[in-house]
N, C-alpha and C positions, 0 to 999 in steps of 0.2 A: 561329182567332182572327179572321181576314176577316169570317166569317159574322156572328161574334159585335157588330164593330165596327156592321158594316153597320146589324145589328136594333136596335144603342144607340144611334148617332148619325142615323141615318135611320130613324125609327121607321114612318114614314109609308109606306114601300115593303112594310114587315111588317104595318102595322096591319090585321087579320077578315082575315092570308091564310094559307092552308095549308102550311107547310115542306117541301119533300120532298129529300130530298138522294140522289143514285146516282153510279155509277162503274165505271169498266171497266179493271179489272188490279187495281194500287195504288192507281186512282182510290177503288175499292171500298172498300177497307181504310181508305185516309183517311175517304171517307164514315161508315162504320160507327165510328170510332172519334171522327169529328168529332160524330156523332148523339148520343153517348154524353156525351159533353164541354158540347152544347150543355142539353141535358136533365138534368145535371147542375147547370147554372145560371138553371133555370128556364126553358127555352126550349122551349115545345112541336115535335116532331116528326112531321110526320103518317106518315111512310113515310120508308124505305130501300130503296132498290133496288139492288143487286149485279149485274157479269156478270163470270165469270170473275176473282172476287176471289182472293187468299190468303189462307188461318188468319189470323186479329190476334191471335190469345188462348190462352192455354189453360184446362180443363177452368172451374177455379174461375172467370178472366174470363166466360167463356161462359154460368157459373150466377148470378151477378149481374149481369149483362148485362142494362139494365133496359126495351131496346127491341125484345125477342124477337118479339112479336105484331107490330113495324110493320115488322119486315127479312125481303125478299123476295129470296132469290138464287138467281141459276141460274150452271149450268157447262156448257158444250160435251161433248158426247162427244167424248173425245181432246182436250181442254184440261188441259196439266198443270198449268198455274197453279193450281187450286183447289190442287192437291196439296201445295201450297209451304206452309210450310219443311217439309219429312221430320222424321223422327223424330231425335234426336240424344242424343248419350251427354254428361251430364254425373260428372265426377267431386268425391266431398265426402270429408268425415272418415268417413265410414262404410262407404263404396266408390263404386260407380257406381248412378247413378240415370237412367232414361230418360225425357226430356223429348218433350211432342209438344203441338203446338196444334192446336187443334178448330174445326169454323166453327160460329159462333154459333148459326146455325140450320144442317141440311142444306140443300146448293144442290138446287136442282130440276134435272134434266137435261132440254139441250135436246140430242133427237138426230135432226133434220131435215136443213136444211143447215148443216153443220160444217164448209164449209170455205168459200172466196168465190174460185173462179175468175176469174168477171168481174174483178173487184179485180185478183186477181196480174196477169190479160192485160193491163188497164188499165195496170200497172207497168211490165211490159214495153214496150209500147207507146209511153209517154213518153219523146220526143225528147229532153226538158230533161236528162234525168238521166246521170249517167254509167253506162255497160254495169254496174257493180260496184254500183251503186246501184239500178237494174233489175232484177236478180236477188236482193239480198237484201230489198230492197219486196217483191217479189212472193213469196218465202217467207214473208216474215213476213205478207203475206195470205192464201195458200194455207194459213196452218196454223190449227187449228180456234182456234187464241187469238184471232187477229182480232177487231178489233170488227166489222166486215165481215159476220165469218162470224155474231156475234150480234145482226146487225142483219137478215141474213138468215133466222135462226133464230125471230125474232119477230114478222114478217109473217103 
C-alpha cells in the first residue's frame, strides 16, 4: 500500500522509471506478493528479486501468478527458510487432505559462501553489545540465512 501511495501521489519520482522491488527472508515474500498486488492495479513491475525467501502460495497461487518471467530467486545451501511452511495436515468432511505451498519459480541455489564468518567475528567482537547478545548476532550470521552469507554469495 506504501508503494502504491508513493506511485499516486508522487507521480514524479515514478514517471519513464523502471520498478524493481527484492527482499531477503519475509522481505522476499512481501516483495513477491507486493509485485502481484501492484500489477494487479496497473502498476508496471520490471523484476523481483528474492534471497532466501519462503513459499507465499500454493500450487494454484503459483499458476496464476502473473509475474513469473520478472521473479528471480535464490536460496543458500543450507538455508532452511526456502523450506518454510512444510507440509501440513488439513482435516474436512471427507477426511484429511495435505496442504503444501510451492515457490513461484524455483530458487536458484547459491552454493559458494554460505556462511559469513567475518560477520559472526564482527559480532563477537563488539564491545557495545551484551555477552547474550554476541553470541546470538553472531549465530544468526554464521548461519547460511544471513543476508551476510548472500551478500557474500553474490560477489
Amino acid at each position: 500500500k506504501a508503494i502504491k501511495n508513493v506511485l499516486e501521489y508522487k507521480p514524479e519520482l515514478y514517471h519513464q522509471k523502471l520498478l524493481w522491488l527484492t527482499g531477503h527472508s519475509s522481505g522476499g515474500s512481501v516483495a513477491i506478493l507486493a509485485a502481484q498486488e501492484l500489477a494487479a492495479e496497473g502498476i508496471s513491475v520490471a523484476g523481483i528479486y528474492t534471497y532466501g525467501a519462503p513459499k507465499v502460495g500454493d500450487s494454484a497461487y503459483a499458476y496464476n501468478y502473473t509475474l513469473q518471467m520478472q521473479l528471480h530467486a535464490y536460496a543458500a545451501l543450507g538455508d532452511f527458510v526456502p523450506l518454510l511452511p512444510p507440509i501440513w495436515v488439513v482435516r474436512n468432511r471427507r477426511g484429511f487432505r495435505v496442504q503444501r505451498y510451492v515457490h513461484i519459480v524455483p530458487p536458484r541455489l547459491l552454493v559458494g559462501n554460505t556462511v559469513s564468518i567475518r560477520a559472526a567475528l564482527n559480532y563477537l567482537a563488539n564491545s557495545r553489545l551484551s555477552f547474550m547478545e554476541r553470541i546470538v548476532g553472531a549465530l544468526i550470521e554464521f548461519s547460511p540465512h544471513s543476508l551476510n552469507a548472500y551478500i557474500a554469495n553474490l560477489k
